[in-house]
VMD Tcl script that draws the C-alpha trace (Angstrom):
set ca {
  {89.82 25.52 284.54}
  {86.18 24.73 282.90}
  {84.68 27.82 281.96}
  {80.83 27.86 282.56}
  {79.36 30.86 280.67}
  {76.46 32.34 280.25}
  {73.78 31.43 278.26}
  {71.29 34.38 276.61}
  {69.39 34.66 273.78}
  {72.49 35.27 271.31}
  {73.89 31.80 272.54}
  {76.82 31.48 274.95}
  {78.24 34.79 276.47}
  {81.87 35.16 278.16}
  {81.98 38.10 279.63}
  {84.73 40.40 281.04}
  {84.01 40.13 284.68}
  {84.52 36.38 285.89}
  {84.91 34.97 289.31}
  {87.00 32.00 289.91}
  {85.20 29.09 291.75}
  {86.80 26.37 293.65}
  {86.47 23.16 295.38}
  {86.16 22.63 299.08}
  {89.76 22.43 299.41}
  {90.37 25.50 297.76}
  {91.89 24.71 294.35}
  {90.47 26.79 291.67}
  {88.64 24.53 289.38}
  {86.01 26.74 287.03}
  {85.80 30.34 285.68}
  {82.02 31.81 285.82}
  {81.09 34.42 283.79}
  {79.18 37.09 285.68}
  {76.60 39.16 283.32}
  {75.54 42.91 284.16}
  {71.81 43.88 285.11}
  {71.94 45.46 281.98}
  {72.14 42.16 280.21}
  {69.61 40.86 282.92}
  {66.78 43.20 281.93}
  {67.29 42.70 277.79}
  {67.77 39.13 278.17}
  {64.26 38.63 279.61}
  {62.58 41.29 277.16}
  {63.70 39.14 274.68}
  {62.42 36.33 276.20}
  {58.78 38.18 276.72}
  {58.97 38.43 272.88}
  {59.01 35.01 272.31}
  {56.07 32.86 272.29}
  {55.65 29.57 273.61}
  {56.42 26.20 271.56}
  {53.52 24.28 270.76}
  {52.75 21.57 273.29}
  {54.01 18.46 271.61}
  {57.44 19.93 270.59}
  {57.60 21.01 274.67}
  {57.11 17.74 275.60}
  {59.52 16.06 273.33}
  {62.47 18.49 274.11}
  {61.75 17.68 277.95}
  {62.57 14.27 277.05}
  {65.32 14.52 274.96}
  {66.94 16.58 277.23}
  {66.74 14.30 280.38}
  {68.71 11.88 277.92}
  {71.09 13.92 276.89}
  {71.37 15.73 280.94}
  {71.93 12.37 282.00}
  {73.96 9.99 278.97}
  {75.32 12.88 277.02}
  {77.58 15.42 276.46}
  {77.09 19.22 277.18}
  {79.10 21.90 278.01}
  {81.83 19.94 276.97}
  {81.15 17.34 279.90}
  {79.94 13.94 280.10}
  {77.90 12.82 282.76}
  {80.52 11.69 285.12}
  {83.43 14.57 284.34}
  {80.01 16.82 285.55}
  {79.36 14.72 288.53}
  {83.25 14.23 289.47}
  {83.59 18.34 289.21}
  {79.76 19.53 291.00}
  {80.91 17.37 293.68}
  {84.28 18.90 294.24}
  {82.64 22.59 294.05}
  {79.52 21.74 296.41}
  {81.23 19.38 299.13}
  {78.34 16.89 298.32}
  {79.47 13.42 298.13}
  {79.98 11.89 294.90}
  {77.57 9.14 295.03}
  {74.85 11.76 296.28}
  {75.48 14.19 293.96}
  {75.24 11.26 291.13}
  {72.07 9.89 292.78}
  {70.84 13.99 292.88}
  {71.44 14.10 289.19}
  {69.98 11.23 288.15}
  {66.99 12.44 289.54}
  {67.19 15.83 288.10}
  {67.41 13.92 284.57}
  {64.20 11.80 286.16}
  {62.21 15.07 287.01}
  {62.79 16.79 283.68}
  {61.79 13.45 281.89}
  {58.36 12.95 283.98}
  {57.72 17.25 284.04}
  {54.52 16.81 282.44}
  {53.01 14.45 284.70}
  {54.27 16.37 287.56}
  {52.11 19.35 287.11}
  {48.88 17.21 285.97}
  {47.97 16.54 289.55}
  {48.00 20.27 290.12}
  {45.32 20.99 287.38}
  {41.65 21.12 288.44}
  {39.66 18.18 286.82}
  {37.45 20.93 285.31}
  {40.22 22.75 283.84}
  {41.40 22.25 279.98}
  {44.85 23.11 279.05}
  {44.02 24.76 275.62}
  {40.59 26.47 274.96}
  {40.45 23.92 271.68}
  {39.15 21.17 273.11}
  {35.29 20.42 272.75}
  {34.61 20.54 276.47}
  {35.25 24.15 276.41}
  {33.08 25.26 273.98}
  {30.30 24.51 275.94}
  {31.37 26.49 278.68}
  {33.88 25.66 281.65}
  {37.43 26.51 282.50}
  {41.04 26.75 280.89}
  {44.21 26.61 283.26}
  {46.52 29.37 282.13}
  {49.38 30.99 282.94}
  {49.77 34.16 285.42}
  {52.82 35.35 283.40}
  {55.24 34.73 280.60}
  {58.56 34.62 282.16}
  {59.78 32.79 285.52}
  {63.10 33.46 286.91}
  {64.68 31.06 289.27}
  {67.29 31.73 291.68}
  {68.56 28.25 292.55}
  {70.06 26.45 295.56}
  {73.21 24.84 295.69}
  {73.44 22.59 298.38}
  {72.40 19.81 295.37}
  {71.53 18.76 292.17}
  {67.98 17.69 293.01}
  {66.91 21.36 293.50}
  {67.06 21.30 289.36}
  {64.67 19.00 289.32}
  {61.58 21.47 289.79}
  {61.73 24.72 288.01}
  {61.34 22.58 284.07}
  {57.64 22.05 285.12}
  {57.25 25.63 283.88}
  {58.99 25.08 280.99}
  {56.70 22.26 280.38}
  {53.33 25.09 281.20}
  {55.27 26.70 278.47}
  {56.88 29.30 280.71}
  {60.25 31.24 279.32}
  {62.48 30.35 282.27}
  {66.07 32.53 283.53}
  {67.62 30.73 285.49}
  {69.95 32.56 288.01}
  {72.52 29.68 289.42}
  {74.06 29.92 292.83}
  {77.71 30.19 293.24}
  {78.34 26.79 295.64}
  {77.31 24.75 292.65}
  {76.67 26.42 289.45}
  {77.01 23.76 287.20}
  {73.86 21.55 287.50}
  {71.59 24.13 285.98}
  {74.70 25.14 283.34}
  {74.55 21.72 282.00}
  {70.47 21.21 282.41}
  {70.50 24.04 280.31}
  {72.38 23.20 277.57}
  {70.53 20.13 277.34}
  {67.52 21.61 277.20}
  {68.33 23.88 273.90}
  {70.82 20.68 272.08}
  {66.72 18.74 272.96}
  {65.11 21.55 270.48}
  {64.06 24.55 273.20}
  {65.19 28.07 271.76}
  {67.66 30.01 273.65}
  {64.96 32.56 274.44}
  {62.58 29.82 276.30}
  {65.61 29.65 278.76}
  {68.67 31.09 279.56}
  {71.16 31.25 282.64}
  {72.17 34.27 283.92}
  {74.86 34.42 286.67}
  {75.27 37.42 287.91}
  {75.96 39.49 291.19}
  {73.26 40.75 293.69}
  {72.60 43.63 291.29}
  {71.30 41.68 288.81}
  {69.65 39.06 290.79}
  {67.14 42.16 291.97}
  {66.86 43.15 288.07}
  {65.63 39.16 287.28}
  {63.04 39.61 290.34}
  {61.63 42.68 288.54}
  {61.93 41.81 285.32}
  {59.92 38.19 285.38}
  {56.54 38.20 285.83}
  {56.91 35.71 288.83}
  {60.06 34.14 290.94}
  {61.11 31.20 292.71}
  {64.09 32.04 295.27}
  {66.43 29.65 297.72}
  {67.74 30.56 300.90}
  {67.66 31.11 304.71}
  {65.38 33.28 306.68}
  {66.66 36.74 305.76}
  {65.87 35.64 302.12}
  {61.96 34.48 303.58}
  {61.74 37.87 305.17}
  {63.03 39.89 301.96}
  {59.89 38.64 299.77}
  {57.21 37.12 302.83}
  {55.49 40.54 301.25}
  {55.70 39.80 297.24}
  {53.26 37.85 296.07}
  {55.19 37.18 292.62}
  {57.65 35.88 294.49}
  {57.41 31.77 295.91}
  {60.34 31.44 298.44}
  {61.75 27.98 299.09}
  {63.22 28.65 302.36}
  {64.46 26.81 305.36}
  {63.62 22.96 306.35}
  {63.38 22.76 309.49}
  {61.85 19.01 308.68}
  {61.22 17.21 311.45}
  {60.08 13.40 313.15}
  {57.06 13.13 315.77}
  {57.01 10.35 317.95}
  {54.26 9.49 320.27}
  {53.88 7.42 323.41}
  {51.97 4.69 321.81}
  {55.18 4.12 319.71}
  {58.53 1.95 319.95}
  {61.09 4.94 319.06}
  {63.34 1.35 318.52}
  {61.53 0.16 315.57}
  {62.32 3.62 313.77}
  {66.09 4.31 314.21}
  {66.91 3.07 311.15}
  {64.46 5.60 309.47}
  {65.39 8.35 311.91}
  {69.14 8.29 311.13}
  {68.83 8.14 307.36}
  {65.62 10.80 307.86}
  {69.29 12.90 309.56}
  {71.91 11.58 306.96}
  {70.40 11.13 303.69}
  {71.69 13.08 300.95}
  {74.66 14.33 303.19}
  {72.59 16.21 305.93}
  {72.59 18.79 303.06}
  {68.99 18.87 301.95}
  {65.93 20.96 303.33}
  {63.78 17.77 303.97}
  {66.73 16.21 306.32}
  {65.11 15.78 309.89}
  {66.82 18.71 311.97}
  {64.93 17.64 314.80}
  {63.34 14.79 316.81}
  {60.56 15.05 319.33}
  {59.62 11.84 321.05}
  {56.38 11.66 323.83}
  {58.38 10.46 326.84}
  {62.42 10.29 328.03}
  {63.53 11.45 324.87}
  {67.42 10.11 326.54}
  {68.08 6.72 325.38}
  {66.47 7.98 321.78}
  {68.69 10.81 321.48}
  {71.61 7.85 322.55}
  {70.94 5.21 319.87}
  {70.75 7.70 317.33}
  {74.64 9.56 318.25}
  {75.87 5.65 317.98}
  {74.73 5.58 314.87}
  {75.60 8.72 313.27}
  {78.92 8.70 315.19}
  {79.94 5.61 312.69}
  {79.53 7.02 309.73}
  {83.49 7.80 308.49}
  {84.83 11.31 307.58}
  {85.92 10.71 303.92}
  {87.12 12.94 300.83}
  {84.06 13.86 298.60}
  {85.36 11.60 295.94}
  {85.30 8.66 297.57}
  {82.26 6.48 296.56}
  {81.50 5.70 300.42}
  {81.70 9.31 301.72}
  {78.33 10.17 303.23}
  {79.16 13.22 304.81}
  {79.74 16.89 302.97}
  {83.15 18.49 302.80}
  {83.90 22.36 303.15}
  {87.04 24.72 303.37}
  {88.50 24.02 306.60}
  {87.87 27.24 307.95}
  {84.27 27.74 306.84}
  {83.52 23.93 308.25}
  {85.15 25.58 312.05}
  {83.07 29.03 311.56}
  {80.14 26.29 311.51}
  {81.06 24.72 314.07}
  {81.58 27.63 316.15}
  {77.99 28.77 315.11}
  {76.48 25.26 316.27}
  {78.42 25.81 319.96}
  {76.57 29.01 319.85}
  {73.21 28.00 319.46}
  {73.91 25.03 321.48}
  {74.16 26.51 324.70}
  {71.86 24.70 327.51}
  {71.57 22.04 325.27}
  {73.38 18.39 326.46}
  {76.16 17.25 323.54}
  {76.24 13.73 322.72}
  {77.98 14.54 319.73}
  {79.09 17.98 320.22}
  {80.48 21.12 318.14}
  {83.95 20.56 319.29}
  {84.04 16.83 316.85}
  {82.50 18.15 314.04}
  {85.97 19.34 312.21}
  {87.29 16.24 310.77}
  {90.35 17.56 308.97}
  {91.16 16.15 306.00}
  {93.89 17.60 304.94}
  {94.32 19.82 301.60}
  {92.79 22.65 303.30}
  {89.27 20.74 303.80}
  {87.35 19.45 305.92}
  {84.31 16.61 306.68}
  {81.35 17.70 308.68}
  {80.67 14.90 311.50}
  {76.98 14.77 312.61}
  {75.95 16.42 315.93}
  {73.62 15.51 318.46}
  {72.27 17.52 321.11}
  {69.48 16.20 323.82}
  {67.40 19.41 324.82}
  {65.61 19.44 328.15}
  {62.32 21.10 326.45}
  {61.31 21.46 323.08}
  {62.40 25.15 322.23}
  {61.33 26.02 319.26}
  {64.07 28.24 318.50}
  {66.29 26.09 319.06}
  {64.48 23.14 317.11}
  {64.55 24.85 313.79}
  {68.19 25.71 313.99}
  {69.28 23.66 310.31}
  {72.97 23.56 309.15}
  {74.40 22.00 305.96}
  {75.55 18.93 307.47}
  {73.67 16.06 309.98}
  {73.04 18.02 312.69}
  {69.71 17.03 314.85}
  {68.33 18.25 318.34}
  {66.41 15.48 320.24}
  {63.83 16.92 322.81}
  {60.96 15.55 325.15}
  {57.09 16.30 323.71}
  {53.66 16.32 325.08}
  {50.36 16.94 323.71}
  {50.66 19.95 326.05}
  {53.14 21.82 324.02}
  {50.81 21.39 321.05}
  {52.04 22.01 317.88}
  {53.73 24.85 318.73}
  {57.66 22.79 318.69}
  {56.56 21.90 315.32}
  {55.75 25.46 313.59}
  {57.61 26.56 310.33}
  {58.07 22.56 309.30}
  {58.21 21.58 305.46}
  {57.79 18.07 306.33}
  {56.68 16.65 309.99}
  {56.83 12.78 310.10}
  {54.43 11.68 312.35}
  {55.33 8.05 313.66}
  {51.64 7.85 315.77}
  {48.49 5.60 315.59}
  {46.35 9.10 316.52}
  {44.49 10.49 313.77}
  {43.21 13.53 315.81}
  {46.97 14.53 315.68}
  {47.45 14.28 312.23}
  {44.21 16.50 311.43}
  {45.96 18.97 313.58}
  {49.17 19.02 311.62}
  {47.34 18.96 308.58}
  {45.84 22.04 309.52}
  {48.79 23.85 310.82}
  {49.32 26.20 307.89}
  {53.03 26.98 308.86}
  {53.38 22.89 308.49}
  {54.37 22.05 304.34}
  {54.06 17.97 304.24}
  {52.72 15.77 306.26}
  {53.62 11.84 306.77}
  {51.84 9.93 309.20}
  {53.59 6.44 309.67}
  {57.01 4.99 308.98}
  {58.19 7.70 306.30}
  {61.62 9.30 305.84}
  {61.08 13.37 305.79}
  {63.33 13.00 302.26}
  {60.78 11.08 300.75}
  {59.55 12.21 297.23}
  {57.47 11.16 294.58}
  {55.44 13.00 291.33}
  {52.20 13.02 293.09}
  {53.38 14.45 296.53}
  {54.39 18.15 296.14}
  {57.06 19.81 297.79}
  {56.00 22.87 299.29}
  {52.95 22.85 297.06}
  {52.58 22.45 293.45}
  {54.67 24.55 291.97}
  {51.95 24.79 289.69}
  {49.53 26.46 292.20}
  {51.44 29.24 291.99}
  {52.15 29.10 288.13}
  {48.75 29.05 286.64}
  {44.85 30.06 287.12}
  {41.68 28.63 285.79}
  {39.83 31.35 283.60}
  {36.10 30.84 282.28}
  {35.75 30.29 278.86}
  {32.97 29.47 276.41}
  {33.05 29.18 272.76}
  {30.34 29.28 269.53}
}
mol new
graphics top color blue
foreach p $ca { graphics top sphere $p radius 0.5 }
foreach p [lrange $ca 0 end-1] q [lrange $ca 1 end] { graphics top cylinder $p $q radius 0.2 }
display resetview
C-alpha cells in the first residue's frame, strides 16, 4: 500500500494511528497517517512564527511546483501512478481526474494572476512603492495562517487555496478522506519548488483536530453539504464552499433544441461529480419533450470501470452507490422518472458500482426538490414562469441563463443567494482566471489599509 503521511514543520510524520483507504471496489490501496489535535495546534504556532517569503521567491516556487505537480515526481509518484491511484480512491474517471489535475498544476502556475483581479486599482501590494508615499492604500492580509479543509469529489478543488500562498499566507491543509492524495502530492511539490515546510503543511486528522485547525488559523475555507453551511453560516473567519445546486434557465423566447448539447455536458461534465454540474433545468413552457431529449442522451453514456479512458461516469462501493440510490427514490417522490432510481446501480462487478444519470420531470418547480445534488448526473427538469420569480433559483452558485431578456439577468445578478451568473450559451462548469468562483477568494483574504509615507 502507498503510505501518504503527514507533512509538518519537522518534514514528513508517520504516525501511530493510520486508517487504511481503499478504492471503490474495496481493495485497500493507501495507509494515511492521522495526526492528533495536539500536533494540529503546534503545527500552526509554528507556522505563525514564520514569516512570509519575499515576493519573487513566492512566485517562482508557485511555478516550479506546477512543473514538478504535473511532470515530476513526488511522494514517490509520477504523474500518472498519482492519477491511476486518485482515481481508484475517488471513483472519478481517469481521464477526468487527469484533466482535474492538469488544471490544478494550471491554477498553481497562473496563482498570481488569479488574485490580481481581486485587488482594488488603488491598492499597492507593498507600502514600498512610490505611489504610497504620497498617500493611498496597501492590500494586506487579515491573518497569517489559512487552513483548508478540502473536498474530494476532485482534483480541481486544489486548484484554489495556493492563491494564498501566493498573498503570502502560511497554509494547513486538512485533506478529505475520499481523495487525499491530490493535496499530498501538491504539497510536496510545493516545498521540492523552494516553500519551507512551515509556509504549508498537511494535516490529516480526525474531526477532533479538524475543529483545532478552525481555531487555530486566523481564517478557514471548508467543503461540504448543508450541515457543514449551517455549522459556520455564523463565523465570519470561516468561507464555506458548500453545495451547487448550479442550475440552466431557459426562457420562452428560446429553442431549448439548440442547447442540448450544452445542457447534457452542463449534467455530465467532470462525472456529475462537481458543484458547478447543472442539478437542475427550468425551461419557460412544456418542460416534457426537454426533459425527453436530455434522458436519451444521458441514457447513452456506458457504465465503465474508472480506469477505462472512456468512462464518464463515477464509480462507488456497491453498497454506498444503492444507499444513493435509495436516497434519490426518496426525494423523488411526486416527481415523473425518465431515468429513474431503480437504473442507477450498474454493477460492475468487484464489489463496485457505476452511477447511471437520472432524470426526473417535476410538475412545478419545487425548490426543495430542485436543489437536491448527488455525486453523480442526476438533474430534475421542471416548468418556469416569470411568476415563480426567482424564487426556483435561490441558493445557486452558477444560474445559466439561456434568454435574450436583460431585465432578467439584472434580477439574478442581484439575487444575493445566486454565486455566478451566465447569460447566453455557457456551460455552468465553465471557468476561467478572471471569473471567480464563489467570489475571489481574495475578498475574503485581504483588506486595503491607508497608508502614507515621508
Amino acid at each position: 500500500m502507498v503510505p501518504i503521511d503527514a507533512l509538518g514543520p519537522g518534514g514528513e510524520y508517520r504516525t501511530r494511528r493510520r486508517e487504511i483507504i481503499s478504492g471503490t471496489s474495496g481493495a485497500a490501496v493507501a495507509e494515511l497517517s492521522i495526526v492528533p489535535p495536539l500536533y494540529v495546534s503546534r503545527t500552526l504556532a509554528a507556522q505563525r512564527k514564520a514569516t512570509p517569503l519575499p515576493v519573487g521567491q513566492r512566485a517562482a516556487a508557485l511555478s516550479d511546483a506546477a512543473r514538478i505537480f504535473a511532470d515530476g515526481m513526488a511522494a514517490g509518484l509520477d504523474f500518472e501512478a498519482y492519477v491511476r491511484l486518485a482515481s481508484r480512491i475517488s471513483g472519478l474517471p481517469i481521464a477526468v481526474t487527469r484533466a482535474g489535475a492538469r488544471s490544478v498544476a494550471d491554477a498553481v502556475s497562473g496563482a498570481f494572476d488569479a488574485v490580481s483581479p481581486a485587488r482594488p486599482v488603488g491598492a499597492a501590494l507593498d507600502w514600498r512603492e512610490e505611489r504610497t508615499r504620497r498617500g493611498g492604500a496597501v492590500w494586506a492580509r487579515r491573518g497569517e495562517v489559512f487552513a483548508v479543509h478540502a473536498a474530494g469529489n476532485g482534483p480541481g478543488v486544489h486548484g484554489l487555496w495556493p492563491q494564498a500562498l501566493a498573498l503570502g499566507y502560511r497554509v494547513a491543509v486538512r485533506p478529505s478522506r475520499r481523495e487525499p492524495l491530490t493535496a499530498h502530492r501538491l504539497v510536496h511539490a510545493l516545498r521540492q519548488a523552494g516553500f519551507r515546510p512551515e509556509d504549508v503543511v498537511y494535516l490529516p486528522t480526525d474531526h477532533a483536530g479538524a475543529d483545532e485547525i478552525i481555531r487555530s488559523a486566523d481564517l478557514a475555507m471548508v467543503y461540504g453539504g448543508q450541515q457543514v453551511v449551517d455549522k459556520y453560516a455564523d463565523d465570519p473567519a470561516v468561507i464555506v464552499n458548500g453545495p451547487g445546486r448550479s442550475k440552466i434557465l431557459i426562457t420562452a423566447d428560446q429553442d431549448w433544441r439548440d442547447h442540448v448539447d450544452l445542457i447534457v455536458d452542463s449534467i455530465a461534465n467532470l462525472g456529475g461529480m462537481a458543484c458547478v454540474n447543472t442539478s437542475a433545468v427550468l425551461y419557460e413552457g412544456d418542460p416534457a419533450p426537454l426533459a425527453g431529449a436530455i434522458a436519451r442522451r444521458l441514457a447513452a453514456i456506458e457504465p465503465l470501470p474508472t480506469d477505462d479512458e472512456r468512462a464518464l461516469l463515477p464509480t462507488q462501493p456497491l453498497d454506498h452507490a444503492r444507499a444513493l440510490a435509495d436516497h434519490l427514490a426518496a426525494k423523488a417522490t411526486g416527481a415523473t422518472p425518465l431515468l429513474g432510481a431503480d437504473q442507477v446501480v450498474a454493477d460492475l462487478g468487484d464489489g463496485y458500482a457505476a452511477l447511471r444519470p437520472a432524470v426526473h420531470l417535476l410538475p412545478e418547480p419545487a425548490a426543495d426538490t430542485l436543489n437536491v445534488e448527488l455525486p453523480f448526473p442526476c438533474v430534475w427538469v421542471s416548468p418556469w414562469s416569470p411568476g415563480a420569480g426567482l424564487e426556483p433559483l435561490r441558493h445557486s452558485l452558477v444560474v445559466s441563463a439561456i434568454t435574450g431578456d436583460e431585465k432578467l439577468i439584472d434580477e439574478l445578478l442581484a439575487e444575493p443567494t445566486i454565486g455566478n451568473v451566465y447569460f447566453g450559451h455557457h456551460p455552468t462548469w465553465y471557468a476561467a482566471p478572471g471569473i471567480p468562483h464563489d467570489g475571489f477568494l481574495a475578498d475574503a483574504l485581504m483588506r486595503t489599509k491607508g497608508f502614507i509615507a515621508d
